[in-house]
SEMIKE-553500 format. One record per residue: x, y, z of N, C-alpha, C in turn. Coordinates in steps of 0.001 Angstrom, whole numbers. Layout:
n_px  n_py  n_pz  ca_px  ca_py  ca_pz  c_px  c_py  c_pz
X  Y  Z  X  Y  Z  X  Y  Z $
...
This chain:
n_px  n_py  n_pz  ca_px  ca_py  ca_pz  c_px  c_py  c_pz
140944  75249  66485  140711  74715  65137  142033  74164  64606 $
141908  72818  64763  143842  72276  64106  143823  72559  62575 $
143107  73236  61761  143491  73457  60106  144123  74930  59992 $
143564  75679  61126  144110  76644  60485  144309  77542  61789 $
144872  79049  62587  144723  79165  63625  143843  80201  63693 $
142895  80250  64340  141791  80903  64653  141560  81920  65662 $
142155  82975  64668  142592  84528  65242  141357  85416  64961 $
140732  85693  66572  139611  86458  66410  139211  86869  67475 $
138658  88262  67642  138142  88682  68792  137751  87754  69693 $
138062  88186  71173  137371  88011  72147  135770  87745  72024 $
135083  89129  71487  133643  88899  72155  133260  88179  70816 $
133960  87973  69629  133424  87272  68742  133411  85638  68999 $
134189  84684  69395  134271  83900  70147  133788  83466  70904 $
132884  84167  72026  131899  84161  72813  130271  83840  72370 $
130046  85310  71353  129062  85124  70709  128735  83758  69601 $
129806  83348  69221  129834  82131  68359  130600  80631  69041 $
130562  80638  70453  131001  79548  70775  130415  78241  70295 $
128693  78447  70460  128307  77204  70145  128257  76979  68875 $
128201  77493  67828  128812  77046  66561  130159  76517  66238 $
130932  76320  67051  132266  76174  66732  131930  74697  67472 $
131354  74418  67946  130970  73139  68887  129813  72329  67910 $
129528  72738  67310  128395  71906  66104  128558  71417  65651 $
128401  70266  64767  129056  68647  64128  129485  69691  62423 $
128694  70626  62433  129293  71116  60987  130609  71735  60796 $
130515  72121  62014  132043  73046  62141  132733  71826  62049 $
132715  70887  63025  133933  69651  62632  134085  68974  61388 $
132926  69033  60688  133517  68503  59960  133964  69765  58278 $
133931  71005  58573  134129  71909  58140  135351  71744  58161 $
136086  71393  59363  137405  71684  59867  138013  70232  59498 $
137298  69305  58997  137724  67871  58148  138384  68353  56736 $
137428  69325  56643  137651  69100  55102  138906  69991  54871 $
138899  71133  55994  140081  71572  55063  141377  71097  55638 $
141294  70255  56699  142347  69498  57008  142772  68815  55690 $
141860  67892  55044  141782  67210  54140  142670  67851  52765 $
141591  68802  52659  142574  69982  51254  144153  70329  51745 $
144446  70550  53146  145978  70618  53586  146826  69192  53100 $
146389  68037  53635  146730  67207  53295  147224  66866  52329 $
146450  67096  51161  146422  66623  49625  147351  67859  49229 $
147750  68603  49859  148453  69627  49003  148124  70824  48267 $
146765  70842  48957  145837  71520  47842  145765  73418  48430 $
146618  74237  47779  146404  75605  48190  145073  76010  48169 $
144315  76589  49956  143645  77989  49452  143841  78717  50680 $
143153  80099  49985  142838  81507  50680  142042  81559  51350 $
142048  83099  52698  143574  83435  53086  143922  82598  53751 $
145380  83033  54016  146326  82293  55014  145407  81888  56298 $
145481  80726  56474  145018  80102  58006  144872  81272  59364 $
145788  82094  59602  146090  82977  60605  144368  84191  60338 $
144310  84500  58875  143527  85932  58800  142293  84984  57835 $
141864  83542  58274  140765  83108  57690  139608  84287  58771 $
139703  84673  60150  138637  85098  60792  139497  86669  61069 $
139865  86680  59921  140238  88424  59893  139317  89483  60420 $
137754  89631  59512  137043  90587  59870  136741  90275  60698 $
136302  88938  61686  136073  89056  62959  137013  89589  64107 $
138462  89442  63845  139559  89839  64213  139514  91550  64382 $
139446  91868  63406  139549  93464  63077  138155  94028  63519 $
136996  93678  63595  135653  94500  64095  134702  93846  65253 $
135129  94093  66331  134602  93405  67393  133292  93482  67485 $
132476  92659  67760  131201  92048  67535  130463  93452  68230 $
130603  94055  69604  129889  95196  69875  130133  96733  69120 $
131363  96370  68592  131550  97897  67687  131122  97803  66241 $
130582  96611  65825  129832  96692  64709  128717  97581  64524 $
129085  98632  63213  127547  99676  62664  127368  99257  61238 $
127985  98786  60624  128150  98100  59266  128727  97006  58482 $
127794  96265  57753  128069  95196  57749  127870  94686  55655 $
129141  94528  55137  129162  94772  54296  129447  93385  53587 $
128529  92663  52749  128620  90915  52611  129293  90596  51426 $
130064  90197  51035  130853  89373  50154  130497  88133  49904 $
130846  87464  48777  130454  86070  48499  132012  85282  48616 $
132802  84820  48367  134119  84280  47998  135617  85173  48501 $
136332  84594  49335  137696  85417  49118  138243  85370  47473 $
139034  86165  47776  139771  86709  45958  140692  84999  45851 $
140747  84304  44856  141709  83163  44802  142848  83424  44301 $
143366  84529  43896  144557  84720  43408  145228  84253  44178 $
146398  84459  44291  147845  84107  45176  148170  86055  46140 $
148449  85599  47506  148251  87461  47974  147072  88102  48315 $
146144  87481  47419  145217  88470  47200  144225  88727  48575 $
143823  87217  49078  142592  87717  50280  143429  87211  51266 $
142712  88227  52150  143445  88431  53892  142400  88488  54648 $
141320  87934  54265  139940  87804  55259  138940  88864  55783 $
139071  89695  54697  138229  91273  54767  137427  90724  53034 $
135862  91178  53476  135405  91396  51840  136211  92576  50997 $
136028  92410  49673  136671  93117  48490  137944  93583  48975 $
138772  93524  50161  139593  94096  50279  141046  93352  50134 $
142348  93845  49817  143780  93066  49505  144427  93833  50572 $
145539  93314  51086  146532  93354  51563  147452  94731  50543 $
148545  95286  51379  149326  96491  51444  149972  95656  49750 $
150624  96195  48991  151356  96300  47532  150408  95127  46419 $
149376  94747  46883  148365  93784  46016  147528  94430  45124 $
147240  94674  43770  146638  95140  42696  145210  95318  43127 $
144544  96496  43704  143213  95919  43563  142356  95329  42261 $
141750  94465  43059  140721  93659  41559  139649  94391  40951 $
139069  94081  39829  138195  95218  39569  136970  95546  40150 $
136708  94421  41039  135325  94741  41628  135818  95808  42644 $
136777  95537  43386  137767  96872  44235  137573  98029  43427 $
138286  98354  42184  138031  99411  41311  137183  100162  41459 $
135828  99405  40955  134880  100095  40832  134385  100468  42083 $
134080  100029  43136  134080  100234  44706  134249  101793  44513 $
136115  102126  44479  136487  103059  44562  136291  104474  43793 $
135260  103566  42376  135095  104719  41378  133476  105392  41803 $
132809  104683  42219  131360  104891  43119  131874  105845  44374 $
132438  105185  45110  133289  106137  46065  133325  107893  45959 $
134522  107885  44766  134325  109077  44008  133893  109463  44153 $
132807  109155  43090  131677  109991  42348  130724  110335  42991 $
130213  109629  44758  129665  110050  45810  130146  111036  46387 $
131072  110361  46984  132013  111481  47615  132871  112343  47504 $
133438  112403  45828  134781  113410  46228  135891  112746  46143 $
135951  111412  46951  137260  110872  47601  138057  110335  47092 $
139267  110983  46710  140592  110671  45619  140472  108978  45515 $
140558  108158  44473  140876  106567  44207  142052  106578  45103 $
142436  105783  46169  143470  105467  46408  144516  104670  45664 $
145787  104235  46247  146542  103994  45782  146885  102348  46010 $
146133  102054  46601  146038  100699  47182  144384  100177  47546 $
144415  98754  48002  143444  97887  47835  142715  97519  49674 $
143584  98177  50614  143763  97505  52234  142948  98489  52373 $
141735  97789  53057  140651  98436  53605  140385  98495  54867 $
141574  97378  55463  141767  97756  57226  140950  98982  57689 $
141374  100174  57703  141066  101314  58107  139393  101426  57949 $
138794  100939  57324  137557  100501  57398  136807  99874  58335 $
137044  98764  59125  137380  97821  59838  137573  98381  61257 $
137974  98781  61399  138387  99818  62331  137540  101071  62906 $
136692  101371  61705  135092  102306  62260  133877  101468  62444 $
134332  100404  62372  133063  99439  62821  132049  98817  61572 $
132971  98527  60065  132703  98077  59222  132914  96823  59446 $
132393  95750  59565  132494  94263  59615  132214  93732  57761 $
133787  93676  57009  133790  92953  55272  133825  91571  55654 $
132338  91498  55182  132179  89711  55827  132143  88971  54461 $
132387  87824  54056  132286  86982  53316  131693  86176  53425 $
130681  85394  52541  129887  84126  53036  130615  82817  52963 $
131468  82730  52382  132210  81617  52356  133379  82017  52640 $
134527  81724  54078  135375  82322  54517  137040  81637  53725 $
136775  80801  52956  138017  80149  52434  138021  79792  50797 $
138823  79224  49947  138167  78835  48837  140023  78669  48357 $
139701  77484  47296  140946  77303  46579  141809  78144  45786 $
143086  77849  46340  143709  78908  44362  143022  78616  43510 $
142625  79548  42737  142594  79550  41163  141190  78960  40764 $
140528  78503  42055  138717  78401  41852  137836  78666  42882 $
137249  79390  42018  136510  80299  43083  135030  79976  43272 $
134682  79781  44270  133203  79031  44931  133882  77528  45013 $
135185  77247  45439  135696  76442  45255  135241  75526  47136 $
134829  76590  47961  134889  75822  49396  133283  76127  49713 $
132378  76388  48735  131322  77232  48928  130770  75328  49438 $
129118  75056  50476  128493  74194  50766  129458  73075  51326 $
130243  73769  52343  130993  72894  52958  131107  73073  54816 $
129929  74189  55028  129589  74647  56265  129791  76062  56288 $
130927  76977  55854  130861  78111  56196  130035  78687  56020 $
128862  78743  54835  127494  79665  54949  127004  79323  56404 $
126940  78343  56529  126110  77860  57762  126706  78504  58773 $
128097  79027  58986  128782  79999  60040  128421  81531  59910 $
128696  81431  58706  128412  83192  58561  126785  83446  59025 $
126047  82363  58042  124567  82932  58607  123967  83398  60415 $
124966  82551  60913  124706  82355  62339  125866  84097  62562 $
127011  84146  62387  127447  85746  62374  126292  86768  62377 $
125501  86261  60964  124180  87405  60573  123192  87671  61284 $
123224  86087  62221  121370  86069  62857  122136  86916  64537 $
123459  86351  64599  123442  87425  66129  123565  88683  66095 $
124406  89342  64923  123798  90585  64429  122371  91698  64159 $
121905  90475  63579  120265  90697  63476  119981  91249  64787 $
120169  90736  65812  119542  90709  67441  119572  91630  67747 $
121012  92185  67657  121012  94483  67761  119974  94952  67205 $
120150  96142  67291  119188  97220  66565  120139  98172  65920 $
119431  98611  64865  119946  99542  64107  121555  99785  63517 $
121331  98611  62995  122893  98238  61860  122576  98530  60660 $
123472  98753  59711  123565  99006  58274  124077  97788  57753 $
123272  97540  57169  123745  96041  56295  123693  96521  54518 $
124654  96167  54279  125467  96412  52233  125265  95153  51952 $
124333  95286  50790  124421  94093  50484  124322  94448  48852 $
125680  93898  48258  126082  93731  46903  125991  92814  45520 $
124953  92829  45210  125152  91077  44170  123961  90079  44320 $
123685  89144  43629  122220  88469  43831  122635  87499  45329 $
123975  87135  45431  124368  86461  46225  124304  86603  48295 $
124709  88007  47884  124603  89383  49244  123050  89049  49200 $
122535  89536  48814  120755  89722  48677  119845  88538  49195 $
120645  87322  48867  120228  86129  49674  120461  85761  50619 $
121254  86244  51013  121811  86040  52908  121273  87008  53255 $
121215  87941  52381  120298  89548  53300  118891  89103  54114 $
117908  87774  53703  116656  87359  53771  116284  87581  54919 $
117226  86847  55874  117417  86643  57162  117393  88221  58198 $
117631  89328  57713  117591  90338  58087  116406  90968  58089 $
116125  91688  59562  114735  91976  60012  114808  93487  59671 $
114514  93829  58823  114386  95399  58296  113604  96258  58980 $
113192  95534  59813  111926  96356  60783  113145  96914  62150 $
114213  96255  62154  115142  97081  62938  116778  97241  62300 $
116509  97246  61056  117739  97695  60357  118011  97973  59167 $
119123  98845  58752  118774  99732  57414  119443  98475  56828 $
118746  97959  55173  119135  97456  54359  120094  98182  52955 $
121153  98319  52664  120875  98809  51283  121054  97937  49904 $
120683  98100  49335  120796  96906  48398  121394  97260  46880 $
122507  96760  46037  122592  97176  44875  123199  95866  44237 $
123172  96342  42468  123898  95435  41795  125710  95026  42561 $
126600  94068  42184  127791  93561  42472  128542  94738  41373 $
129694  94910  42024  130416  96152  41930  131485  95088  41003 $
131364  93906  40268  131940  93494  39479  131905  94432  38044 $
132572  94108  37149  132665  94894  35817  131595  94020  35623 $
131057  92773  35089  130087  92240  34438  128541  93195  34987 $
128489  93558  36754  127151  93939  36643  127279  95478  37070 $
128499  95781  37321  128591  97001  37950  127634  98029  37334 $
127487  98226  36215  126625  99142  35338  125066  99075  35338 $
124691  97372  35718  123050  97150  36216  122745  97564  37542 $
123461  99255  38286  122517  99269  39237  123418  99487  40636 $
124944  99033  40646  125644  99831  41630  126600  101017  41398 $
126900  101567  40367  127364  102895  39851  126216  104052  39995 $
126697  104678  40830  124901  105637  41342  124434  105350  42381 $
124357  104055  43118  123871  103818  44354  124150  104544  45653 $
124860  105476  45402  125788  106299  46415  125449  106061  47921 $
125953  104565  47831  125767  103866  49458  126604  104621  50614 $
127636  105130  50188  128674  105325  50892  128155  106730  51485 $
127546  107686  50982  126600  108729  51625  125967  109031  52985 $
124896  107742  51727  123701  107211  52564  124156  106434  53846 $
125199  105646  54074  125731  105394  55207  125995  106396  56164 $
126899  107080  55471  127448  108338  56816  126253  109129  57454 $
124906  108919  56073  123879  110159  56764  123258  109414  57770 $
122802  107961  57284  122187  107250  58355  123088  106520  59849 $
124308  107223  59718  124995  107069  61112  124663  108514  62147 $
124358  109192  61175  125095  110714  61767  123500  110907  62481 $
122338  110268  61456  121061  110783  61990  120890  109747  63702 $
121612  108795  64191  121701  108050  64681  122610  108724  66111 $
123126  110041  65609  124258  110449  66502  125546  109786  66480 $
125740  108862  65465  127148  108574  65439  128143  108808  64743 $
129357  108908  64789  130446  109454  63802  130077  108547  62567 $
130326  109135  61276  130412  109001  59815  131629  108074  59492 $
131728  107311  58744  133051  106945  58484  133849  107821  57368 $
134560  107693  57759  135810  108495  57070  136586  107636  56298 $
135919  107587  54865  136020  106447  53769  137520  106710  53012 $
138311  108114  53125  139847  108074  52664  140348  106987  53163 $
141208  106333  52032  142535  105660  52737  143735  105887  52317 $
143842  107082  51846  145174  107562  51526  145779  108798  52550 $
């Protein structure tokens, strides 16, 4: 990809070759040539645009947790949903994440926003739109990347028995595509301050995950990151 360098698993690469070969991807890869060109900053850095694919290899995926937009601040996204990079403020939809967390689990608010360690038990923080400008946000949205991620979702789909998070009216619409007849859905309000209170404070997803791994025979994630 000459816009940006395209750091990502092995078997993810594989599984998505022929999308990367599709007239949308090229010209996906026009446009943000184009936005380089003009001078025009966005998020993340070129290197960690295919971060979560980077960090959760396509067969060690058990959870799959959907985002709409990287964060546009400056720092802020490193190519994981809701998650920031090591000394970065978490944002408040992060916040509240962590205050649900809690109140499920117990589990002290950390002190930071890097959810790596997540990533790492086979959480795939996917975003539907993998790029977007400083300072506007849905700024790269209908420019092909849904059309990438969805195809992420539909080879996912193909397993059996994944946990799919889906947060926000936005999550919920890419969720469509997901065959519930072989995978757990969970569904709640966006962990933003505007809806956090309609419906994901209480949802105690983070539970309900570990129970529906464990009934599965598989290790729980171990949601500390401190």
């Amino acid at each position: 990809m000459s816009t940006i360098d395209p750091k990502l698993h092995e078997s993810w690469k594989e599984a998505l070759l022929e999308e990367f070969q599709q007239p949308y991807f090229a010209e996906l890869k026009a446009f943000l040539l184009q936005e380089r060109q003009a001078g025009q900053a966005f998020f993340p850095p070129g290197s960690l645009v295919f971060h979560a694919l980077d960090s959760t290899p396509f067969d060690q995926v058990k959870v799959v947790v959907l985002g709409q937009d990287p964060y546009h601040g400056p720092g802020q996204a490193h190519g994981l949903s809701f998650s920031v990079p090591p000394g970065v403020q978490s944002p408040p939809s992060l916040v509240n994440i962590f205050k649900e967390l809690h109140a499920d689990l117990g589990i002290p608010i950390p002190a930071h926003g890097n959810l790596e360690k997540w990533t790492r038990q086979g959480i795939l923080l996917l975003n539907a739109t993998l790029t977007v400008r400083a300072h506007q946000a849905a700024s790269h949205q209908n420019k092909g990347w849904e059309r990438f991620t969805d195809a992420i979702v539909q080879k996912l789909n193909a397993r059996e028995g994944l946990i799919f998070v889906l947060w926000g009216r936005s999550a919920k619409e890419k969720g469509k595509i997901i065959d519930r007849s072989r995978h757990h859905v969970l569904t709640a309000a966006h962990p933003s301050p505007l809806s956090a209170y309609n419906g994901f404070f209480g949802c105690r997803h983070f539970s309900q995950i570990n129970r529906l791994l464990e009934e599965k025979g598989q290790a729980p994630i171990d949601w500390a990151l401190d």
